[in-house]
MDAnalysis code that builds the backbone (N, CA, C; Angstrom):
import MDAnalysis as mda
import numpy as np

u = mda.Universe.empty(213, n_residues=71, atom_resindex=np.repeat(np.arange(71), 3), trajectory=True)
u.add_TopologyAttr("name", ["N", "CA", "C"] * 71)
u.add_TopologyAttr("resid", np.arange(1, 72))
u.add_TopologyAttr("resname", ["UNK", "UNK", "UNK", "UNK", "UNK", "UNK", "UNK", "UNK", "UNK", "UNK", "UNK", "UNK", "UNK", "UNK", "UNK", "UNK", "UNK", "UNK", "UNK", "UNK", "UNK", "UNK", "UNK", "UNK", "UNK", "UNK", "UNK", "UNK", "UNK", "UNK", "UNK", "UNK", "UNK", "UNK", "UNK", "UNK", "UNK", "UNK", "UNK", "UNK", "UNK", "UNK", "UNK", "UNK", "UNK", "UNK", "UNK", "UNK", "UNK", "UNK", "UNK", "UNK", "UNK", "UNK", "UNK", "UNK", "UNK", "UNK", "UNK", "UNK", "UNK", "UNK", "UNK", "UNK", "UNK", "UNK", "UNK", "UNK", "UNK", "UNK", "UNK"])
u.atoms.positions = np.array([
    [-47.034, -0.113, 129.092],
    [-47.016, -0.980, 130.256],
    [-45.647, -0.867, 130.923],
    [-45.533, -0.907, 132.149],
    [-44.462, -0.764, 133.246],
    [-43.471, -2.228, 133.617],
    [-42.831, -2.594, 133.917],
    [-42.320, -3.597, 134.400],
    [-41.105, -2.840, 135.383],
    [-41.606, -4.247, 136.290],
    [-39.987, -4.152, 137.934],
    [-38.891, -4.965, 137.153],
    [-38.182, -4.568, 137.073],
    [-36.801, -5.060, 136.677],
    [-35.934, -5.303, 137.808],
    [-35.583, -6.741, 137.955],
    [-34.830, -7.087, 138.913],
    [-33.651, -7.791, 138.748],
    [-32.716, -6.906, 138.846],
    [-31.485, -7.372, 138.592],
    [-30.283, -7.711, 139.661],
    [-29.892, -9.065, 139.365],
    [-28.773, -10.082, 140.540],
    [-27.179, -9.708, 139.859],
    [-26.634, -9.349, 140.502],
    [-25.196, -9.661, 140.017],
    [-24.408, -10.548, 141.135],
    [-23.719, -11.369, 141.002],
    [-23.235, -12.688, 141.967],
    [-21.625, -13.015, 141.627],
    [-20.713, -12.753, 142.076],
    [-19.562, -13.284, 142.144],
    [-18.821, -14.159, 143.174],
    [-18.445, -15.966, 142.355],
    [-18.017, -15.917, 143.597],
    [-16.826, -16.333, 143.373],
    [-16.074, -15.552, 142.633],
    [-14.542, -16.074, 141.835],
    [-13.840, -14.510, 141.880],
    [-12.739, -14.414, 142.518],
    [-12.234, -13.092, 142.235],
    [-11.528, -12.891, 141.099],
    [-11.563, -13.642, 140.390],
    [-10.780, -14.151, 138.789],
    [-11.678, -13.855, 137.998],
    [-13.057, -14.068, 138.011],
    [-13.863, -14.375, 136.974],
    [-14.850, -13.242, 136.828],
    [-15.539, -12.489, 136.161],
    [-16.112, -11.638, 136.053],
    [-17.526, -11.875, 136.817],
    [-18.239, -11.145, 137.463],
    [-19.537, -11.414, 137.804],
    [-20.737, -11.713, 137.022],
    [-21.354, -12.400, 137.477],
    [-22.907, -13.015, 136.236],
    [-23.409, -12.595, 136.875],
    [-24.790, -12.094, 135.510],
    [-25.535, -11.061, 135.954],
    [-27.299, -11.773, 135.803],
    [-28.024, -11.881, 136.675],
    [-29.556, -12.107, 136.077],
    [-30.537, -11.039, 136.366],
    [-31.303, -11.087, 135.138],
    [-32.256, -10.160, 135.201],
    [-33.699, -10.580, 134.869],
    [-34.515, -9.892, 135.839],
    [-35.900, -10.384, 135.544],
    [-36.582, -9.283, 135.508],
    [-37.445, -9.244, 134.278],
    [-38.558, -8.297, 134.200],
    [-40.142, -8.883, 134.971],
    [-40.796, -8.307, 135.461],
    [-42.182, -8.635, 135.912],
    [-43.265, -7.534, 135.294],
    [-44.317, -7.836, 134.833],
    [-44.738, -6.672, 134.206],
    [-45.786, -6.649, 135.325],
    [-46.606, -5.139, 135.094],
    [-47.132, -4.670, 135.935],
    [-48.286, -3.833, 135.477],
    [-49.216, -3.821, 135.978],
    [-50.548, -2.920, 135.433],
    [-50.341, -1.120, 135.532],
    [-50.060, -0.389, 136.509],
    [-50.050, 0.474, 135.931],
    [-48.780, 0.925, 137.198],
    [-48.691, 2.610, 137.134],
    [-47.207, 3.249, 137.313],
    [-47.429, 2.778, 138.711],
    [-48.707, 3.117, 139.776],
    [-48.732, 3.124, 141.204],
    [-48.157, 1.549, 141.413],
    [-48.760, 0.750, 140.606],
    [-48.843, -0.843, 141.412],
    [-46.976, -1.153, 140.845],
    [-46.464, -0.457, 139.820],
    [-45.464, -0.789, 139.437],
    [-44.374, 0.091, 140.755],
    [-44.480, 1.205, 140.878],
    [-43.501, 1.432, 141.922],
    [-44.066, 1.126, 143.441],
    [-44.734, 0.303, 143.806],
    [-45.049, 0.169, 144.944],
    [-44.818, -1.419, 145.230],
    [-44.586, -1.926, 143.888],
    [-43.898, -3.534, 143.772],
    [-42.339, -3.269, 143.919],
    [-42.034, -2.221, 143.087],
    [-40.341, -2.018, 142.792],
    [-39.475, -1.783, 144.410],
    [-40.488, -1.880, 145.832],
    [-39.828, -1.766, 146.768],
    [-39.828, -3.265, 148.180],
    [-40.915, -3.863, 147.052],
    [-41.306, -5.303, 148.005],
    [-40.518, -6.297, 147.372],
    [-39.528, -6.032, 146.133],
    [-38.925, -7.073, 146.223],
    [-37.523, -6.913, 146.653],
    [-37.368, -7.998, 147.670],
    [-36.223, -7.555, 148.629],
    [-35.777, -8.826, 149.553],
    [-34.667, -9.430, 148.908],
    [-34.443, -10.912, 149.258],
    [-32.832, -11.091, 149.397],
    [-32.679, -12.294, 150.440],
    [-31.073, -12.416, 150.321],
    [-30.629, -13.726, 150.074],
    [-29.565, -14.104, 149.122],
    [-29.258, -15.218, 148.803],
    [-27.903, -15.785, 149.851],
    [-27.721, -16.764, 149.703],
    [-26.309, -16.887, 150.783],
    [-25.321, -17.370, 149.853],
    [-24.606, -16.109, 149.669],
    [-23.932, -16.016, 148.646],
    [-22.606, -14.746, 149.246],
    [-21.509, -15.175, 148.749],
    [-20.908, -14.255, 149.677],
    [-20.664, -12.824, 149.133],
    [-20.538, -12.667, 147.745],
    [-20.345, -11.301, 147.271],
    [-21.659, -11.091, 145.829],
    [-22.802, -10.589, 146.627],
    [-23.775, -10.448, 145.566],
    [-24.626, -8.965, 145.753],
    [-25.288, -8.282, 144.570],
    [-25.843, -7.171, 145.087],
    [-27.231, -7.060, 143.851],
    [-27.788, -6.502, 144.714],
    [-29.614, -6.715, 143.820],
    [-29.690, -5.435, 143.632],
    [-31.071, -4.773, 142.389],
    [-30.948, -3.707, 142.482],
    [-32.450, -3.819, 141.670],
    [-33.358, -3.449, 142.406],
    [-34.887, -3.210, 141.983],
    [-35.489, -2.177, 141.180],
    [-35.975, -1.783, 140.018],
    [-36.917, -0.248, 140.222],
    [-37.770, -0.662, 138.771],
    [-38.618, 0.364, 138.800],
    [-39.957, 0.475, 137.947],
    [-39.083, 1.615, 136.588],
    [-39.829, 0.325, 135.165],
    [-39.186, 1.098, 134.124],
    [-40.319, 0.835, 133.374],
    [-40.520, 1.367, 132.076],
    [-41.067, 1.346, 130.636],
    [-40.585, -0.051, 130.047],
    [-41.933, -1.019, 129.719],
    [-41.415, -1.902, 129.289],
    [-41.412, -1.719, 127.896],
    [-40.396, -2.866, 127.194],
    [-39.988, -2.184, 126.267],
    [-40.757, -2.606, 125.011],
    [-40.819, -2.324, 123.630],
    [-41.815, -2.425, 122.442],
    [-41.830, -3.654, 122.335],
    [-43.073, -4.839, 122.278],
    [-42.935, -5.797, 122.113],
    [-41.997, -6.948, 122.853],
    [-42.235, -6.643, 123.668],
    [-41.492, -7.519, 124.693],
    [-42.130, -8.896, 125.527],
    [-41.552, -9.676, 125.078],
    [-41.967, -11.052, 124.853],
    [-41.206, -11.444, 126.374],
    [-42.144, -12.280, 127.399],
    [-41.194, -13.088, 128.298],
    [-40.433, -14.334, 127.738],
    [-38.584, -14.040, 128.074],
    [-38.110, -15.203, 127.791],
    [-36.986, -15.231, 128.447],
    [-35.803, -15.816, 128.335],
    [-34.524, -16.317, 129.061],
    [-34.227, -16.343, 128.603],
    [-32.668, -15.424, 128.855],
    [-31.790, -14.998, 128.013],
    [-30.713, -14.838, 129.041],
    [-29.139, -15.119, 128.442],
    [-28.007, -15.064, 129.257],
    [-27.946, -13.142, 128.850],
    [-27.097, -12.642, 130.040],
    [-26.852, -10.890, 130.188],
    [-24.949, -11.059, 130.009],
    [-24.729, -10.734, 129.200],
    [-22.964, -10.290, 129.411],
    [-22.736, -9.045, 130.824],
    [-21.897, -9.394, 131.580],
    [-21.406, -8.294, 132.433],
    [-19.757, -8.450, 132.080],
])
C-alpha cells in the first residue's frame, strides 16, 4: 500500500530550530496515490514555512498515530 506523505516544516524563531510535521494518508493504489501527491497544496500564514508532498511505500505495519519528528 502507498501513502502521500506530507510534510510542514515552520519556523518562526531565528534562534530556534524549525518543527517539523508530518502526515501520512494512505492510499489505494500507485495512480490514485500520485495523482493525490499533487492536490495537496495549501498555505498557512506563517512567515517562514515550506511543505513538501509526494507518493511513497508505506511502511511494514504501519499503524496511524502522532508522533513528535526531531528536525
Amino acid at each position: 500500500m502507498l501513502v502521500i506523505l506530507i510534510t510542514v516544516g515552520v519556523s518562526n524563531d531565528t534562534k530556534d530550530p524549525p518543527k517539523t510535521i508530518e502526515m501520512r494518508i494512505p492510499q489505494e493504489n500507485q495512480e490514485e496515490c500520485l495523482k493525490s501527491s499533487k492536490t495537496f497544496k495549501f498555505s498557512l500564514p506563517v512567515v517562514d514555512m515550506n511543505v513538501d508532498t509526494r507518493c511513497e511505500p508505506r511502511k511494514d505495519n504501519e499503524e496511524p498515530k502522532i508522533q513528535g519528528v526531531e528536525t
